[in-house]
N, C-alpha and C positions, 0 to 999 in steps of 0.2 A: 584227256578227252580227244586230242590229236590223237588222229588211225595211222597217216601217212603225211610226212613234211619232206621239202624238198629245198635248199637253201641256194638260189640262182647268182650267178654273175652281176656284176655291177649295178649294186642296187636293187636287187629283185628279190621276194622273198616269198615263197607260196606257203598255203598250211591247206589240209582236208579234212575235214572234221565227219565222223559217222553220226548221219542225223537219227538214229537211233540213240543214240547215247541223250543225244539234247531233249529228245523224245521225252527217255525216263526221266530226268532230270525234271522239265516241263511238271510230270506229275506226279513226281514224289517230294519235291524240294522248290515247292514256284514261291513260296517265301524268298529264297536266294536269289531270283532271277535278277533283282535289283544291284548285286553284286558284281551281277555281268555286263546286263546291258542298263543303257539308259532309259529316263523312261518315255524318252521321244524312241530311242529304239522300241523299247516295248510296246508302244504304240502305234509305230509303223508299220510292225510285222503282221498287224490286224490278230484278228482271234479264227478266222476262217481253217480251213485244210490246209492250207500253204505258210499257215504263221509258223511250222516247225523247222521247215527246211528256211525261211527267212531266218529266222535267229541264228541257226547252223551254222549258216552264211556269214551276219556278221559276227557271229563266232571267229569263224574262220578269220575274217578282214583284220580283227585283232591282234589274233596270233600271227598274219602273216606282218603285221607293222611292228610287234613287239622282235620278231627275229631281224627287223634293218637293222637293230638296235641292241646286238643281244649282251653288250656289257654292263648297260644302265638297263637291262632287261635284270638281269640275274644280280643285279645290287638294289632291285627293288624300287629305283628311281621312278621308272616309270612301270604301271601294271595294263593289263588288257585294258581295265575301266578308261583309261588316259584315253584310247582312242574312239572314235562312237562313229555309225556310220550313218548317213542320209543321203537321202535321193533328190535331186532336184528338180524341177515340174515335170522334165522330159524325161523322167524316170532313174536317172543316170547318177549312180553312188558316188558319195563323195566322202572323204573321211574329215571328221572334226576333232584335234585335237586338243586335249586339256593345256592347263599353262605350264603345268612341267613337259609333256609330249613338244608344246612348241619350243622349248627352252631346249631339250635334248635336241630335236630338229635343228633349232637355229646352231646350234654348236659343233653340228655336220655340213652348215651351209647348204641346209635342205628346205625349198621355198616350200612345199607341200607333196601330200603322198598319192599317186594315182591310185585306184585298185578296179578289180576287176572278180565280177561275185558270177559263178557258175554253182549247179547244182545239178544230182541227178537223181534218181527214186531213192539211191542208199545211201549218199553221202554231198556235203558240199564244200565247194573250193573260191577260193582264193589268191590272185596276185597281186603283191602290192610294189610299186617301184617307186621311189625315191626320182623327184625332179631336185635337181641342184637350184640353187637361188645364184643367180649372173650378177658377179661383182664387176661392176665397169671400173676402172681408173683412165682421168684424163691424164692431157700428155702433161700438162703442170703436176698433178701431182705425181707419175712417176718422175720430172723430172726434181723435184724438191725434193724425194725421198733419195735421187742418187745425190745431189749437189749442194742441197741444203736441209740437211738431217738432224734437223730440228727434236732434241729428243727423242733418235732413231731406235737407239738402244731399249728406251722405258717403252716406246710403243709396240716394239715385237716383241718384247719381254713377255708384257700384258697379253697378246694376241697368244702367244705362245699358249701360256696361261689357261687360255679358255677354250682354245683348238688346237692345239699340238694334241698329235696321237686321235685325233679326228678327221681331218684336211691334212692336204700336203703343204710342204716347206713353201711351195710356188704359189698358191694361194691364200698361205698366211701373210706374203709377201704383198700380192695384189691388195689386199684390207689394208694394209699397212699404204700405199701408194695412194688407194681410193678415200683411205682418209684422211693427209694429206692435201688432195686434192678441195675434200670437205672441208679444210681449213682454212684453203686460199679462198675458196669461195666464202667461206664467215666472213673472212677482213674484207673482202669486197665489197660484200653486202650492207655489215656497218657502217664503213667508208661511205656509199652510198646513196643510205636510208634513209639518211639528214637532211638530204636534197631531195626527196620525193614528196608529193600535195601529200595530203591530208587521206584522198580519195585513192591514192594509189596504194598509198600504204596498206588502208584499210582490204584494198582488193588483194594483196599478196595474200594475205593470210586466210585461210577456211578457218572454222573451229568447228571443233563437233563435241560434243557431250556437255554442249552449257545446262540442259534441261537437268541433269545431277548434278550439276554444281549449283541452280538455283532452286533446285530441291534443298539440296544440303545446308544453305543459304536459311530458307526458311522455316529449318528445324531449328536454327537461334543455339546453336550448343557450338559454333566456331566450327572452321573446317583446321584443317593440316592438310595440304596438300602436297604427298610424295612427289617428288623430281630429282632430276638430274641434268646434266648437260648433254640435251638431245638438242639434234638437230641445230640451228641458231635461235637460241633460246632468246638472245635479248628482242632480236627482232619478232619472234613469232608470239613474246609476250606484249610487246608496248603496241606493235600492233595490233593484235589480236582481242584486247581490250576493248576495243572500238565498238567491236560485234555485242555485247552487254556492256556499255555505259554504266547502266548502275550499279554495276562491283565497283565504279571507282570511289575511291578510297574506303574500301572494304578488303583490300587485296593487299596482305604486307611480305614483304622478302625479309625474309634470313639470309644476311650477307655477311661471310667474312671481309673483311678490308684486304683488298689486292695491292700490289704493287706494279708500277710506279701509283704511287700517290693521286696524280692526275689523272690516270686511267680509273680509278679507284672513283674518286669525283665525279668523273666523266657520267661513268655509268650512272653513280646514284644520282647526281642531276636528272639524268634521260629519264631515270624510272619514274622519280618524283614528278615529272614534268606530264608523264602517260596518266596518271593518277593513281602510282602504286605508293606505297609505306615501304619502307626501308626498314629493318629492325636489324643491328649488331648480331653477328654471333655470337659475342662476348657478352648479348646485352642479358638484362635477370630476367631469369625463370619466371619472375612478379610479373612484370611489361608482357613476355607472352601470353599466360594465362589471362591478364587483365584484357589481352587483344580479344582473345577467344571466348571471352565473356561476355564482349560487348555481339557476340555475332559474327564477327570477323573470319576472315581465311591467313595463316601462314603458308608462307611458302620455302620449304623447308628441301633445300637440295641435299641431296640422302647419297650422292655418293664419290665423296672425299673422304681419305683416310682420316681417322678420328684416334689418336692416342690416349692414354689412359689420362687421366680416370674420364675424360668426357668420354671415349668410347670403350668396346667390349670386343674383344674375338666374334665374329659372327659369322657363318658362313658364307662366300659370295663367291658363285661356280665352281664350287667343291673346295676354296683356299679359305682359313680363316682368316679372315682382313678386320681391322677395327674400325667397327661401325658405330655409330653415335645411337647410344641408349634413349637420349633426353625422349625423342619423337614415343616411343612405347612410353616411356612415364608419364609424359604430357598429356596421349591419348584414352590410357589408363585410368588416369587419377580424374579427365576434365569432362571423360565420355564423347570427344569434337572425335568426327570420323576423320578418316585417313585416306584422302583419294589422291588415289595414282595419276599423274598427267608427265604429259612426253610431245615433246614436238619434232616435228622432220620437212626436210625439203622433197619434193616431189619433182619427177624428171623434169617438169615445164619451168623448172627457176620457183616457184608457188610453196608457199608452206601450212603446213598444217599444224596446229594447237589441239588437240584432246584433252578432255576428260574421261576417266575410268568411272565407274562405281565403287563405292568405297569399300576397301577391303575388310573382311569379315575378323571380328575383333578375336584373339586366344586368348582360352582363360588356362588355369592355372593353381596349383593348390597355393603354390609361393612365387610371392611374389616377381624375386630373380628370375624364376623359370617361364612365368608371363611377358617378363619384358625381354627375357631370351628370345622364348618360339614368335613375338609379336614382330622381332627386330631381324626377326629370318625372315616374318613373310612380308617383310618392304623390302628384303635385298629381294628374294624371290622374285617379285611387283618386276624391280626394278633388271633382273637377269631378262624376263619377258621382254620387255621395255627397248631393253639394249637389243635382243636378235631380234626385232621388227627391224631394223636398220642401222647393223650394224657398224659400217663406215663412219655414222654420224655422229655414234660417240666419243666421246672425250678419253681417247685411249691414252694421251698425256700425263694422267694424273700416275701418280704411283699410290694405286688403292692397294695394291697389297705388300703396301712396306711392310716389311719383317717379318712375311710368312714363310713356314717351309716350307719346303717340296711334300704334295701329300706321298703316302704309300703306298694309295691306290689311283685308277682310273677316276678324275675329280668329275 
């Protein structure tokens, strides 16, 4: 459908589309059109004279964002649909991309896509440029990644992993120093958090998305709530609790036991003392389900390497890592939804607690292949999750023990 493409310099990528073509298309084939566009785009472009040369347009806007990109363009990762375009009151496009477009995005270190929609009687165009997303590193943390390299190796490993052959050596390096940096400030913060009122605590934290978590709440079938090690999680959970009281003691963790022993205590005192539940990793299958029967939420950190038989090869940024099956079995067999939550610090020292909406359940003829495609789309969840801000994950873990090198572009 592209007449004329032009592939620009750093970051730039135009497409022109012959609005004739989109013309015929329009009246021979307008079943399809849903293939293309959204239907906030379909909507946008109204039904008047000018709704052909608008679609044309974001036509175009598509093809010029699927060429920033043309290696997960041409592996299918991501397709035109991924990107959609709107206007904001002052008329001015914007692109909106899917969770796989931000996932590819985040793993070019790309914060968002400008663009720029022309048109003229026979055809219309587009430019889109890629904005980089600004990694800061404080002087602490470049100085602990030169001096005290604290699992320096497993963390550029990791970063490698996900952006090598995307970014340069010099900005895998910056992530690496910037989180780091993210670490010192963890221990600070826990350090402390012990010594803060009641009220100040309460004020560090925002939360946003409780109204789906007390929706989910009062459909009475148990939550599972997807996580990770975002952001400072302990603080951004015992405080954040604050803001809905009445989860307390509705709300239980899934905790392996850490070492040292003491730190291990430490925490599950802290949590019990917020008004959360504690639950073993180790503990039975019975105890969860029984939780999620009374109504309950688990709180089920989904990304630590999982060896067999408790985990499964799954995919996570193109490497298969072993991910823990149980969550797809649990959610399968119990019907408790699956919502995603992620926390992060915000420039001002302030942090934020979220909730998702709960992720859309896969079915399946057999059984295996449900708790396969189900156990992709929480690593998925959680690939999202990680490029909102990336420094602030837990790049220490070694999640992809014993995978290989893939063969392709991961």
């Amino acid at each position: 459908m592209t007449t004329q493409e032009t592939v620009l310099p750093d970051g730039c990528a135009i497409d022109t589309v012959d609005i004739a073509r989109i013309a015929r298309l329009v009246a021979e084939l307008p079943q399809d059109l849903d293939k293309l566009f959204s239907k906030q785009e379909l909507d946008d472009a109204g039904y008047g004279v000018g709704r052909i040369a608008s679609l044309a347009a974001r036509f175009a806007a598509k093809e010029a964002c699927l060429k920033l990109f043309p290696q997960e363009a041409a592996l299918n990762i991501i397709t035109a649909m991924d990107f959609s375009v709107r206007r904001d009151p002052y008329g001015a496009p914007h692109i909106v991309a899917s969770q796989a477009a931000d996932i590819v995005m985040g793993r070019y270190l790309v914060e968002t896509i400008q663009i720029s929609l022309t048109h003229s009687a026979t055809a219309a165009s587009a430019v889109a440029l890629r904005v980089p997303k600004q990694i800061k590193s404080s002087a602490a943390g470049r100085f602990m990644f030169r001096w005290i390299p604290y699992r320096r190796k497993v963390i550029l490993a990791n970063l490698q992993r996900v952006y090598g052959g995307r970014v340069s050596e010099h900005q895998i390096r910056l992530l690496a120093q910037a989180h780091y940096g993210h670490l010192l400030t963890l221990l600070k913060e826990l350090l402390s958090f012990r010594f803060m009122s009641a009220s100040d605590k309460k004020n560090i934290v925002r939360v946003e998305g409780v109204d789906d978590l007390i929706r989910a709440f009062e459909a009475k079938k148990g939550i599972l709530v997807l996580t990770g090690h975002f952001g400072n999680f302990e603080v951004s959970t015992v405080a954040g609790i604050e803001h809905f009281p009445q989860a307390k003691g509705h709300i239980h963790f899934l905790r392996r036991p850490i070492k040292p022993k003491w730190l291990s205590d430490f925490l599950t005192n802290r949590f019990n003392r917020a008004g959360f539940g504690v639950v073993g990793r180790r503990g039975s299958l019975e105890e969860i389900v029984d939780t999620l029967e009374k109504g309950d939420a688990i709180v089920f950190p989904f990304d630590q390497y999982a060896r067999r038989p408790e985990g499964i090869p799954v995919e996570f940024f193109g490497y298969d890592a072993g991910t823990y099956k149980s969550m797809a079995l649990i959610a399968l067999s119990t019907g408790a939804p699956v919502m995603p939550a992620s926390s992060w610090r915000e420039p001002d020292g302030s942090h934020v607690l979220k909730f998702w909406p709960p992720i859309d359940v896969i079915t399946a003829e057999e059984v295996g292949d449900e708790i396969r495609l189900n156990t992709r789309a929480y690593n998925r969840a959680l690939e999202w999750l990680i490029m909102r801000h990336p420094e602030q994950w837990w790049w220490v873990h070694r999640r992809w023990k014993n995978s290989p090198e893939p063969s392709k572009l991961a």
